[in-house]
NUTI-932405 format. One record per residue (C-alpha): residue number from 1; residue in one letter; chain; x, y, z. Coordinates in steps of 0.001 Angstrom, whole numbers, plus 524288, in hexadecimal, padded with zeros to 5 digits. Example, Ala and Ser with C-alpha at 12.3 -4.5 7.8 and 13.67 -1.06 7.14 Angstrom:
2
<1 'a' 'A' <8300C 7EE6C 81E78>>
<2 's' 'A' <83566 7FBDC 81BE4>>
***
This chain:
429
<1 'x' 'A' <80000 80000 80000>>
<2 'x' 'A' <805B0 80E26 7FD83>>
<3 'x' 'A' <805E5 81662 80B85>>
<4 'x' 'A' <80662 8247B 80C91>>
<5 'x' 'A' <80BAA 82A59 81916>>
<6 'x' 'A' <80640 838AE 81BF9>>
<7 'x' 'A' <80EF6 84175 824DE>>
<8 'x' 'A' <81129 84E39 82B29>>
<9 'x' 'A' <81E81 85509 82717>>
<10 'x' 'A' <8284D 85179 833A8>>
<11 'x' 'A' <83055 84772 83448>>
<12 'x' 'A' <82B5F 841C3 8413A>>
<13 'x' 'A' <81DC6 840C1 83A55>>
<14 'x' 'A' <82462 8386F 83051>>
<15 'x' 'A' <82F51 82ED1 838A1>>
<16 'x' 'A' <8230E 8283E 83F72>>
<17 'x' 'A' <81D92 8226F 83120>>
<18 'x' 'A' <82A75 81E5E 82C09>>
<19 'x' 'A' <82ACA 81135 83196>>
<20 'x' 'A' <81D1B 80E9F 82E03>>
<21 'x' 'A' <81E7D 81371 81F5C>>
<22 'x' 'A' <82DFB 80A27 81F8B>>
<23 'x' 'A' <824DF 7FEFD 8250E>>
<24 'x' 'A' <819BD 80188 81A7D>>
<25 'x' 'A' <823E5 802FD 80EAA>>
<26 'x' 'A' <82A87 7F499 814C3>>
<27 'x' 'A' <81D21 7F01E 81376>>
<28 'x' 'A' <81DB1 7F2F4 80550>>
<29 'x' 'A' <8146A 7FEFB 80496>>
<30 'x' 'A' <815A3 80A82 7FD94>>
<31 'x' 'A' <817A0 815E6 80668>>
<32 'x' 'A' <81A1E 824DE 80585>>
<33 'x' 'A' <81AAD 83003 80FB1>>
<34 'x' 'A' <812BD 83DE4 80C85>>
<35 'x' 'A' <814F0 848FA 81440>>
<36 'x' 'A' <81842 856AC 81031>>
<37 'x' 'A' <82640 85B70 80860>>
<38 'x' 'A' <82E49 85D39 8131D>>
<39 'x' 'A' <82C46 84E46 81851>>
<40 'x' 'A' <8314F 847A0 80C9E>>
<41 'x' 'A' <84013 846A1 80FB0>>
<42 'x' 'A' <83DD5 840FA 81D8D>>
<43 'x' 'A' <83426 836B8 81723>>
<44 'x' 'A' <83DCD 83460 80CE7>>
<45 'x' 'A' <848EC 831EE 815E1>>
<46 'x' 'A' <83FF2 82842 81E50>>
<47 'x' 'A' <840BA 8206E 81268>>
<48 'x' 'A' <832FD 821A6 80E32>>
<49 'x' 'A' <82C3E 828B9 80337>>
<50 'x' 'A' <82716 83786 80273>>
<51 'x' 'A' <81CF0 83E27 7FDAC>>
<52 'x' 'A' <81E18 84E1F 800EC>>
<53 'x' 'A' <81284 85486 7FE8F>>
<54 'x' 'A' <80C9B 862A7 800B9>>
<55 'x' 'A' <816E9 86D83 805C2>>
<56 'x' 'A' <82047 86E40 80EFE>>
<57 'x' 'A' <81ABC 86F8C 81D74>>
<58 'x' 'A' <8203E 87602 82AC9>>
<59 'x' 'A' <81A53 86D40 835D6>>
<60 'x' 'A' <81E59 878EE 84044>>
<61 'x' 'A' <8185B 884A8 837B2>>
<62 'x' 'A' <80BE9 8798E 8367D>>
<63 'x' 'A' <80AF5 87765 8448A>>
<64 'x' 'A' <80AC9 885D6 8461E>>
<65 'x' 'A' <8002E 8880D 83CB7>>
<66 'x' 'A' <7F749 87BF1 840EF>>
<67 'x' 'A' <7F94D 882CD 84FF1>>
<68 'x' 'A' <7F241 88FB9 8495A>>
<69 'x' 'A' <7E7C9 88868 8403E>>
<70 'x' 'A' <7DC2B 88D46 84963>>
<71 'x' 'A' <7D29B 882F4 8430C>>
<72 'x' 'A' <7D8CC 87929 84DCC>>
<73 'x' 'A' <7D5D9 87F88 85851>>
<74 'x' 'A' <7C757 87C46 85ADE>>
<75 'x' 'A' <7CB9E 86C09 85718>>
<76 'x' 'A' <7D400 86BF8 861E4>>
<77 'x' 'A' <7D078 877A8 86BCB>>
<78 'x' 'A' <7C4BA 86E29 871F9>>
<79 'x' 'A' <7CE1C 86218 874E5>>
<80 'x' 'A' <7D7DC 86A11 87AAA>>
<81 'x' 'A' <7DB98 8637E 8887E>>
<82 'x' 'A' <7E1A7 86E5C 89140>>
<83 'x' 'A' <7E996 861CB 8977A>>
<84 'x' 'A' <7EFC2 860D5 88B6A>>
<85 'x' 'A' <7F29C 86DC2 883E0>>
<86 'x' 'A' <7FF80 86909 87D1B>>
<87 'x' 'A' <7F9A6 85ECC 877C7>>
<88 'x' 'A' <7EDE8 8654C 871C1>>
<89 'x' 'A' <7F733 87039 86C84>>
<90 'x' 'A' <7FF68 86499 864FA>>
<91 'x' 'A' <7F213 85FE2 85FAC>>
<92 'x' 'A' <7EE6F 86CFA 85AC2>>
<93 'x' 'A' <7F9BA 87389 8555D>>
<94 'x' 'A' <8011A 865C1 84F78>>
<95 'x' 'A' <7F709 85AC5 84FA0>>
<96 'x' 'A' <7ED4C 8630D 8478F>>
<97 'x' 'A' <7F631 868CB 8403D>>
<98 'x' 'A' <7F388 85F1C 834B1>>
<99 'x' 'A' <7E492 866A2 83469>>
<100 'x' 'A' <7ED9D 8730C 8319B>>
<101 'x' 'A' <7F781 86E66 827DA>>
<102 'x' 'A' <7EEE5 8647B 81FBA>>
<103 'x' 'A' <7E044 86A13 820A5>>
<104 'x' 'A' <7E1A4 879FF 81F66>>
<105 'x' 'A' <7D759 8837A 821ED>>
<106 'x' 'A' <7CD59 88600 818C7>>
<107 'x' 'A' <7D012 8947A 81034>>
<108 'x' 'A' <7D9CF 8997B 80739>>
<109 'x' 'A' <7E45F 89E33 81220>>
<110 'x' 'A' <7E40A 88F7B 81729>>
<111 'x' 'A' <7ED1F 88A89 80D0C>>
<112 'x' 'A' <7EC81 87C6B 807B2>>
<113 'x' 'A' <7F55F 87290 80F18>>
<114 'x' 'A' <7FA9C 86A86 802A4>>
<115 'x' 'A' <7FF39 85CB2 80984>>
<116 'x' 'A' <7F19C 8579D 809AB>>
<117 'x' 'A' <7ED79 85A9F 7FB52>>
<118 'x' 'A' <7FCDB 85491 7F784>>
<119 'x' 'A' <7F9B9 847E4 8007F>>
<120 'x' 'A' <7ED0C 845C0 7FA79>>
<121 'x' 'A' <7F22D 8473E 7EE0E>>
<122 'x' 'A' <7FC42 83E48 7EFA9>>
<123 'x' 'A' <7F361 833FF 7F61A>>
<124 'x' 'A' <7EA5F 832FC 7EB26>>
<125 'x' 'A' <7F473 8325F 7E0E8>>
<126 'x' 'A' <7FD50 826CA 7E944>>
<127 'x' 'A' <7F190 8201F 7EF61>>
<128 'x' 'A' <7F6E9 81A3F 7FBB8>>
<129 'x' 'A' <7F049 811A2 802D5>>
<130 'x' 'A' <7F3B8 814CD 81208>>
<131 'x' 'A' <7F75D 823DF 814FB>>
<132 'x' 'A' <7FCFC 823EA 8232C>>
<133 'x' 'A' <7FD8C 8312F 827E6>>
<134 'x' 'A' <804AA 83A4A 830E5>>
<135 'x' 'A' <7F9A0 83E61 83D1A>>
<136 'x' 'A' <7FBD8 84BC0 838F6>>
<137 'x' 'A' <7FC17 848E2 8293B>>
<138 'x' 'A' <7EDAF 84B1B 82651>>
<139 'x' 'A' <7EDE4 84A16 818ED>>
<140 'x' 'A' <7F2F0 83CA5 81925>>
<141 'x' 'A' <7E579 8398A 81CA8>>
<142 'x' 'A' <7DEC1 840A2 8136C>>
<143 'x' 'A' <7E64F 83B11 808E3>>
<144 'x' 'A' <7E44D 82D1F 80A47>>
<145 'x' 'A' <7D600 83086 80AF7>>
<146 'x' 'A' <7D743 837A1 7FCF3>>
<147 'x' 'A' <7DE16 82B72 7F7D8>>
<148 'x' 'A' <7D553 820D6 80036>>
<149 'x' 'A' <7E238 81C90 8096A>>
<150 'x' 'A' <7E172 81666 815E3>>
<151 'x' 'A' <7E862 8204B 81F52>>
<152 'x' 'A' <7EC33 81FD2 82CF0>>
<153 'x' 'A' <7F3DC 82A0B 83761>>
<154 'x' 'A' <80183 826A0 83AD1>>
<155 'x' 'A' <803FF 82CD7 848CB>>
<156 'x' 'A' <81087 82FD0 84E00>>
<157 'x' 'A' <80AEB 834D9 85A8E>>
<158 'x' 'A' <7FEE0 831C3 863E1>>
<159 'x' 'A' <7F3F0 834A6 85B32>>
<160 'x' 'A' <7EE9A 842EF 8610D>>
<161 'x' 'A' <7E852 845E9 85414>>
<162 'x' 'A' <7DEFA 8398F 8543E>>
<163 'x' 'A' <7DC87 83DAE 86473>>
<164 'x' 'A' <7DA60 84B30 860E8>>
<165 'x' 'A' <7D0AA 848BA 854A0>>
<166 'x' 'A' <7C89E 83F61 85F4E>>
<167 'x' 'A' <7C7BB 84862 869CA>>
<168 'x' 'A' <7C3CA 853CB 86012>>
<169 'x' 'A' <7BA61 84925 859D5>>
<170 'x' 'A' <7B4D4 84700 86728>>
<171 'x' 'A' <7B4BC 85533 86936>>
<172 'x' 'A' <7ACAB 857E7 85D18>>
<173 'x' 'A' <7A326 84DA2 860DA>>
<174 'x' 'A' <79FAA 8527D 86E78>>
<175 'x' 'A' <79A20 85E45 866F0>>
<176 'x' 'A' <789CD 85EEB 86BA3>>
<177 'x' 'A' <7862D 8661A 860CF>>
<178 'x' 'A' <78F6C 85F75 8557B>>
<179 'x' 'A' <795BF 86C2E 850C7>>
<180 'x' 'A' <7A23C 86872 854DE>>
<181 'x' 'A' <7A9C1 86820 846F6>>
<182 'x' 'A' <7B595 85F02 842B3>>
<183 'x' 'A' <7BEB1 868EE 840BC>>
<184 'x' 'A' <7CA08 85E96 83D70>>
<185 'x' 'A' <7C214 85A20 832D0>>
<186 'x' 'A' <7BD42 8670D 82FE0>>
<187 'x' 'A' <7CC3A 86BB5 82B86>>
<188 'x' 'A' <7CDEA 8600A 82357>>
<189 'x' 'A' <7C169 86106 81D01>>
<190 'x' 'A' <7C663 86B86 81297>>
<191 'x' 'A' <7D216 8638E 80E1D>>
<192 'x' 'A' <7CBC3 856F0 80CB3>>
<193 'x' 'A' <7BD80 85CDB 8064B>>
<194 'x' 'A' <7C8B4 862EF 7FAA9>>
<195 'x' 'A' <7CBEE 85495 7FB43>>
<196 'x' 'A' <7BF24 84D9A 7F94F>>
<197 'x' 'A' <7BFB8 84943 806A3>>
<198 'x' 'A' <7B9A4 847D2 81339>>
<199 'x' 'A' <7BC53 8484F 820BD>>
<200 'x' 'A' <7BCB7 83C69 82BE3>>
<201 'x' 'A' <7C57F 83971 83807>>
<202 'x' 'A' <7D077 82F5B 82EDC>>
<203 'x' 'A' <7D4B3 83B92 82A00>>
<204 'x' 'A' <7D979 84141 836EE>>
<205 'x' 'A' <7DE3A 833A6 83ED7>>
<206 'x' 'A' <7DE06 82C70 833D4>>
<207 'x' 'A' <7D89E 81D5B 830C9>>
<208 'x' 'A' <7E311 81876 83B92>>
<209 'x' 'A' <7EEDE 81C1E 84193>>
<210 'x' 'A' <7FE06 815A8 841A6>>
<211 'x' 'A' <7FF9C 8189E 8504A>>
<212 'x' 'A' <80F0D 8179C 852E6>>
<213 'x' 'A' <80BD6 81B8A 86158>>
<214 'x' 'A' <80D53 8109C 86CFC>>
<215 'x' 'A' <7FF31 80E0E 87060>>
<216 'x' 'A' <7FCF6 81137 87DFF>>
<217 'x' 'A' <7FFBE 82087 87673>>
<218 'x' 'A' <7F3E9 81FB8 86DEE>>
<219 'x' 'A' <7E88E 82A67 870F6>>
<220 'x' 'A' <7DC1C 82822 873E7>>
<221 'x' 'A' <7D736 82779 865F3>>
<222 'x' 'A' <7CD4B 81EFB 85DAB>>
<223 'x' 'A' <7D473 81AC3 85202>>
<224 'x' 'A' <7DBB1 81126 849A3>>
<225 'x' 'A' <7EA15 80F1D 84EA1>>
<226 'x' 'A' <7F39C 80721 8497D>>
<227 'x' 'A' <7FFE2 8046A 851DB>>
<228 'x' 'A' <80E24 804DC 84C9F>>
<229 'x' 'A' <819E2 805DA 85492>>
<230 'x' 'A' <82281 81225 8503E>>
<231 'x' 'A' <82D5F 80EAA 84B3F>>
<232 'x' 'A' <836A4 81AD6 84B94>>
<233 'x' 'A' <83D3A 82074 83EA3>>
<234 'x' 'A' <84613 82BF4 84262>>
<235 'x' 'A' <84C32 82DBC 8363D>>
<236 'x' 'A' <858DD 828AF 830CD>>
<237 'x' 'A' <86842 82E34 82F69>>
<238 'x' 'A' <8761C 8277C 83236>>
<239 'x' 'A' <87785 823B6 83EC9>>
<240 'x' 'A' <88189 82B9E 84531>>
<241 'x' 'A' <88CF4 829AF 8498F>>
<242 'x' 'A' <88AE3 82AB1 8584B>>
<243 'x' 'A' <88174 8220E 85809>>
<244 'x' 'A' <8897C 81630 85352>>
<245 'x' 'A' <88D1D 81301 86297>>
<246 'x' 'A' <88486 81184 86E29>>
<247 'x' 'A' <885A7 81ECB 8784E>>
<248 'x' 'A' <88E73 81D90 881F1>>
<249 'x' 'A' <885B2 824E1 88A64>>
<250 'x' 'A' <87649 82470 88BD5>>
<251 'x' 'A' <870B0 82B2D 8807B>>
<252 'x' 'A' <86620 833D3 88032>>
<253 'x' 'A' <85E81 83A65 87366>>
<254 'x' 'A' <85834 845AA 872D5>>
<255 'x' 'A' <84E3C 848B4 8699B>>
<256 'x' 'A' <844AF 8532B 866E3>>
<257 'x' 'A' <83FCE 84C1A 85A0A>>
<258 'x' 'A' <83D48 85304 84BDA>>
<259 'x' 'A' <83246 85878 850A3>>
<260 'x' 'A' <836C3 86172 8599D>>
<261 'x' 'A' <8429A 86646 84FB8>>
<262 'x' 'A' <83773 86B19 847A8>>
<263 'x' 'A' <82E9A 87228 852C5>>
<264 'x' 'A' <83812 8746E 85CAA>>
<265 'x' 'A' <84505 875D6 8565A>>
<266 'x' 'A' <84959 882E0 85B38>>
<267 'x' 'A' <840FF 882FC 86850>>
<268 'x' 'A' <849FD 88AF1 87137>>
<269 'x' 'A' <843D6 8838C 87C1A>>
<270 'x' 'A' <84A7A 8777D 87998>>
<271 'x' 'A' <853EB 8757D 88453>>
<272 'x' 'A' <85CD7 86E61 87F55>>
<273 'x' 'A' <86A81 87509 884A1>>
<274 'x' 'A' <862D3 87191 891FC>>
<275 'x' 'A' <85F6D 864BA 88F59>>
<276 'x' 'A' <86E70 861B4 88AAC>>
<277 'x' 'A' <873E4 86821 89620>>
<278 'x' 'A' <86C19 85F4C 89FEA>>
<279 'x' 'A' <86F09 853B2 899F9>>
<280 'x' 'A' <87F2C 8571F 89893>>
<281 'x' 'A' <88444 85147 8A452>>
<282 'x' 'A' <87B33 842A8 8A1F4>>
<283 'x' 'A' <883F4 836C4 89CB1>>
<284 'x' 'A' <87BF1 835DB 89224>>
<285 'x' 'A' <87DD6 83A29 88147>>
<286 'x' 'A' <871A1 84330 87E18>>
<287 'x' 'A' <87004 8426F 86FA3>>
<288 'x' 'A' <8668F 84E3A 86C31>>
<289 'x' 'A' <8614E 84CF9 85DB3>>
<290 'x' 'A' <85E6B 85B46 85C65>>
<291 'x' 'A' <86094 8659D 851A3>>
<292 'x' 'A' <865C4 87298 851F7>>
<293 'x' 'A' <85996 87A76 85617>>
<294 'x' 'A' <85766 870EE 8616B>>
<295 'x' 'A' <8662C 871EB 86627>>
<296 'x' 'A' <86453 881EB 863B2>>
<297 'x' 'A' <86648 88578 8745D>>
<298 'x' 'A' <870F3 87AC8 876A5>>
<299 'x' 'A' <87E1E 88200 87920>>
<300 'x' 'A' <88578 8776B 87C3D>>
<301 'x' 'A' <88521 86480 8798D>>
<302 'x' 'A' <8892A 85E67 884B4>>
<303 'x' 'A' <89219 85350 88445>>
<304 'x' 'A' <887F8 8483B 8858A>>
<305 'x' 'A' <87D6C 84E53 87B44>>
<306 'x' 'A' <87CE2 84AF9 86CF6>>
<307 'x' 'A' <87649 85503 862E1>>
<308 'x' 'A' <8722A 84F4E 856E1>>
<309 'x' 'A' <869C9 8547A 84DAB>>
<310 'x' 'A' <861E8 84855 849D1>>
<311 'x' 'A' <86419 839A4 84B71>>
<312 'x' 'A' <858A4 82F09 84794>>
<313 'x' 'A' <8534D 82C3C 8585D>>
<314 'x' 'A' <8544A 81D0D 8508C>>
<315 'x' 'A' <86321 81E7C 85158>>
<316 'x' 'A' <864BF 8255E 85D95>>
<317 'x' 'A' <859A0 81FB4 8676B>>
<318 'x' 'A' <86142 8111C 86876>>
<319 'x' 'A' <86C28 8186E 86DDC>>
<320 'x' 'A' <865BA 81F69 87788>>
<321 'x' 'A' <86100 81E9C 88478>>
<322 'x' 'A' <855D7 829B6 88647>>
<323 'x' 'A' <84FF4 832BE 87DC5>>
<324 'x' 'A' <84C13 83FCB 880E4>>
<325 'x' 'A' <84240 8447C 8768A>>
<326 'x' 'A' <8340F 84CB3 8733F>>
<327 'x' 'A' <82A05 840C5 87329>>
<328 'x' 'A' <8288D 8401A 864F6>>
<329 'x' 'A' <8227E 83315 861AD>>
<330 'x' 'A' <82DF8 83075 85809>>
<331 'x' 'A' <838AF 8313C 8617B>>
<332 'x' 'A' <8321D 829B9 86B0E>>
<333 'x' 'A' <82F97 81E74 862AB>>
<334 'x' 'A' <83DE1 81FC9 85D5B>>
<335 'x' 'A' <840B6 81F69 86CE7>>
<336 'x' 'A' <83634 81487 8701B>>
<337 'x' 'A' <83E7A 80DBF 8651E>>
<338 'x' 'A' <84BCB 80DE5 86A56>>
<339 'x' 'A' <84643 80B26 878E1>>
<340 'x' 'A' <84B14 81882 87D22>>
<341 'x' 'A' <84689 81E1F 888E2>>
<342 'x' 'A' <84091 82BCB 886E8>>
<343 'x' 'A' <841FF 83937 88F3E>>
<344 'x' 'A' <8356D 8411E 886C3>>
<345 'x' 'A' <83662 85256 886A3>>
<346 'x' 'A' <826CA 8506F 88427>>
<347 'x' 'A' <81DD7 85B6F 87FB1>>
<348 'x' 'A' <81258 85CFB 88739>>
<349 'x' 'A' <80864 855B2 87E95>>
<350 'x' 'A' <8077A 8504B 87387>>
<351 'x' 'A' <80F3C 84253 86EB8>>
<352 'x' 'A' <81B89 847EB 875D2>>
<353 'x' 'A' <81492 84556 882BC>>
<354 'x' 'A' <80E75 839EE 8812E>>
<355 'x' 'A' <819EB 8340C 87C80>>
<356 'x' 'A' <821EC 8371A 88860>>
<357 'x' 'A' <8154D 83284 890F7>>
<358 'x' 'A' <817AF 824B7 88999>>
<359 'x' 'A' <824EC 8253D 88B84>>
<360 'x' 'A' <82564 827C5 89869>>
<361 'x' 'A' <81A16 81ED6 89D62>>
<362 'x' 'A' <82117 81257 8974F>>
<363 'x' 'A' <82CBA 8171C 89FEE>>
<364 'x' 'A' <83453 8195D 8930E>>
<365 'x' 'A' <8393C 8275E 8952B>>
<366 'x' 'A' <83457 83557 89B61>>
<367 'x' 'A' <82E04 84184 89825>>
<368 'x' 'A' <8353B 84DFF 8990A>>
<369 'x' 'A' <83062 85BEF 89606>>
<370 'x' 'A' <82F9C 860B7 887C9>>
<371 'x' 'A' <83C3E 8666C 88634>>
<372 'x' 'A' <836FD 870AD 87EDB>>
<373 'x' 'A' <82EE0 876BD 88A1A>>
<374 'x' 'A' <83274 87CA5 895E1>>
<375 'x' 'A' <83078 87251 89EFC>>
<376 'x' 'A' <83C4C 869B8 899FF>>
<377 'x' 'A' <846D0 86A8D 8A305>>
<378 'x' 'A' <852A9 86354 89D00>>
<379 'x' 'A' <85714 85E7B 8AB77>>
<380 'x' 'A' <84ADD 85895 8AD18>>
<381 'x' 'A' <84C98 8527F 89F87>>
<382 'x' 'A' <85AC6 84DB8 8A28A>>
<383 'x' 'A' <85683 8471C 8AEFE>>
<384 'x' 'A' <84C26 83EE7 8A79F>>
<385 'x' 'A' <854A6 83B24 89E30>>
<386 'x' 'A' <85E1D 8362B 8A9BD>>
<387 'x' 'A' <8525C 82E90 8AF66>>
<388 'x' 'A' <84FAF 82903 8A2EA>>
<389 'x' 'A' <85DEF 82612 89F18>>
<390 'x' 'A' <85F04 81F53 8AD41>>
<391 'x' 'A' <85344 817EA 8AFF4>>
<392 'x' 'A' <85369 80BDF 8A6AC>>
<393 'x' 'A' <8443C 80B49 8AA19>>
<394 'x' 'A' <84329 813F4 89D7A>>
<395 'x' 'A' <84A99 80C7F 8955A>>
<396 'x' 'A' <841DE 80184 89932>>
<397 'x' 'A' <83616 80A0E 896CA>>
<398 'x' 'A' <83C8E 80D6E 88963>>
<399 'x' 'A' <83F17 7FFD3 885D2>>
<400 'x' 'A' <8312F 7FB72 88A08>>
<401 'x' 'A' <82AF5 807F6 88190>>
<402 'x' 'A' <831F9 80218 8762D>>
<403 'x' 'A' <82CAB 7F3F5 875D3>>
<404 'x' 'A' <81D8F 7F9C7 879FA>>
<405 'x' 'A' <82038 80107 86C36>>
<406 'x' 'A' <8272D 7F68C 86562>>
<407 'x' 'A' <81A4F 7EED1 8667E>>
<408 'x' 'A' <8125B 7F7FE 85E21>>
<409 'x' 'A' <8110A 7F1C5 84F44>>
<410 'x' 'A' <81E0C 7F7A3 844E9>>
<411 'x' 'A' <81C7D 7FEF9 83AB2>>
<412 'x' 'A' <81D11 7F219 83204>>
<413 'x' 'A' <812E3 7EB85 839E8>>
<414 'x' 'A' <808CB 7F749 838B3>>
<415 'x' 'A' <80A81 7F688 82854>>
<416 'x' 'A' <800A1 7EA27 827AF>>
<417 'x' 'A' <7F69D 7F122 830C3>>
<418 'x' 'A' <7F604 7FDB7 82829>>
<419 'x' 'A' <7F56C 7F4D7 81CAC>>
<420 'x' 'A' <7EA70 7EED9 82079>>
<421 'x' 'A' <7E3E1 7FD3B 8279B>>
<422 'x' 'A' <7E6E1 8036A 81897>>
<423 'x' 'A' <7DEA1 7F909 8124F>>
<424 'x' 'A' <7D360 7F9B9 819FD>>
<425 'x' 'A' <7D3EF 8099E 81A1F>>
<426 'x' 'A' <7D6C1 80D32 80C4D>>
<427 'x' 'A' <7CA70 8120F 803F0>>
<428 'x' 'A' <7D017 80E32 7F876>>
<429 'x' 'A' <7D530 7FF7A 7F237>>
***
């Protein structure tokens, strides 16, 4: 069968389909990767093939925009919990940010947002039979129903969108007089009427989900899931030379992921010349993959810290003996991977969070404060990372996180189950 992968333009929405689409190529399916120009060297290099459509996008300037797009505010503004404000400001300014990039206003200052129309296009003229599609890639589902595919979501984080469309679904139907409208569907209704067609809920969580997420991490949601363990792809160079013997010391690797290189970059709050001066005196080799805007305040490398710009977490992790990272769900499956126990600088809400929860209720690491705010205190931070680094009851916890995961179905066991899901879906032969 021919598969079409739909994703957002950033590497870490790409790295958690790789070993799916390697596993579905093996399988001996045809398989390409859409997502927008600036994507197509990254899928390229992952060995798979690209398809850049539309024009070039900046996920920052996007974010910005979605967080001023005023047609959210009355979707979200009655599920707001005042428990959790964090949270509900990720959901509105980045998890409906797809409404904003892929469905724009109606009237001539709106502008047309070409990646859906190019999709579509594409779709109809190469006819695939599965489209699996990026939570935040919208127009992956909207193509395979212009071309009758079977489609499904491929998460690479607990699924808030699905929990957010049912609590705004159960918001909508507590209305006593039935005016409440769909305003989710309302924005897509434009796009898809120029498209000939209509509106219903596959479009927004899809016909199932590939859930990469252990299980006791799934929301409280009713849909289709289908389990697959996450097998970590963190890109590929020469392994260097420092990394041909074993440390002499304990290692340690810290990590504030891709992500926060693109958001957070030049953040003068990162305290990084504090965080390498508390950790100067420990018998331990700090090996901090961080770029030039993230190493902007630090004056002075101590003796026992490492600076490198990048180096694939799958060549690094097996010689180390913590990690100190953001809670992104890649690096914590590269780290559930290489049984490495994890010290997590957590946001408040959000995937970040309930990572580190996980983590830290199987005993396999700790939470620390976001180093980005003001309540990290880099002594704090050292002394968890000596409790971690000298209680072998993490390691244990580390080790026991890794074969929980390890029981979740591969990538090549999951291709005969979305064989068999595309057959029964698709609306066409």
């Amino acid at each position: 069968m021919r598969v079409l992968f739909a994703i957002m333009p950033s590497p870490t929405h790409l790295h958690p389909f790789v070993p799916l689409a390697w596993a579905l190529q093996g399988a001996g399916h045809d398989v390409c990767v859409a997502s927008y120009p600036d994507m197509v060297d990254t899928i390229t290099e992952a060995g798979l093939t690209a398809v850049g459509l539309g024009d070039p996008v900046d996920l920052a300037a996007a974010v910005d925009d979605c967080a001023a797009d005023r047609r959210l505010d009355p979707i979200i503004d009655p599920l707001v919990d005042p428990a959790q404000p964090g949270l509900w400001k990720v959901i509105r300014n980045i998890l409906m940010s797809p409404f904003w990039m892929h469905f724009p206003a109606e009237g001539p200052a709106s502008g047309e947002r070409p990646f859906t129309d190019a999709l579509v296009s594409f779709a109809r003229n190469w006819q695939p039979d599965l489209v699996l599609w990026d939570p935040m890639c919208f127009p992956g589902a909207v193509a395979a129903r212009a071309c009758g595919a079977a489609h499904a979501r491929l998460l690479w984080a607990p699924d808030y969108f699905a929990w957010t469309r049912s609590k705004y679904r159960t918001w909508l139907s507590g209305s006593t007089d039935g005016t409440r409208e769909d305003l989710m569907a309302a924005m897509t209704a434009p796009t898809l009427e120029r498209l000939g067609l209509s509106f219903d809920e596959e479009l927004l969580v899809g016909q199932w989900s590939v859930d990469p997420m252990p299980a006791d991490m799934r929301l409280p949601v009713d849909l289709e899931y289908v389990p697959v363990r996450r097998v970590p792809y963190t890109g590929a160079q020469a392994v260097p030379e420092w990394l041909h013997e074993r440390p002499r010391k304990p290692r340690v690797c810290l990590t504030l992921g891709v992500s926060n290189r693109k958001f957070f970059g030049q953040d003068s709050r990162l305290p990084m010349a504090e965080l390498f001066d508390a950790v100067a005196d420990m018998d331990i080799e700090l090996v901090a993959t961080l770029n030039a805007d993230q190493l902007a305040s630090v004056r002075r490398i101590p003796d026992n810290v490492r600076t490198v710009d990048y180096v694939p977490l799958n060549q690094l992790l097996p010689t180390c003996a913590a990690i100190m990272h953001h809670g992104s769900g890649g690096t914590f499956a590269a780290a559930v991977a290489h049984r490495t126990p994890q010290l997590i600088a957590s946001r408040p809400s959000g995937q970040s969070m309930d990572i580190a929860r996980y983590v830290e209720q199987r005993g396999a690491g700790l939470i620390a404060a976001d180093i980005e705010s003001e309540d990290f205190s880099a002594t704090e931070a050292r002394a968890q990372l000596e409790r971690i680094l000298g209680d072998r009851s993490f390691q244990a916890g580390a080790d026991a996180l890794h074969e929980e995961v390890a029981r979740m179905p591969s990538p090549n066991d999951v291709v005969p189950v979305l064989e068999k899901l595309t057959a029964q879906h698709r609306s066409r032969p």
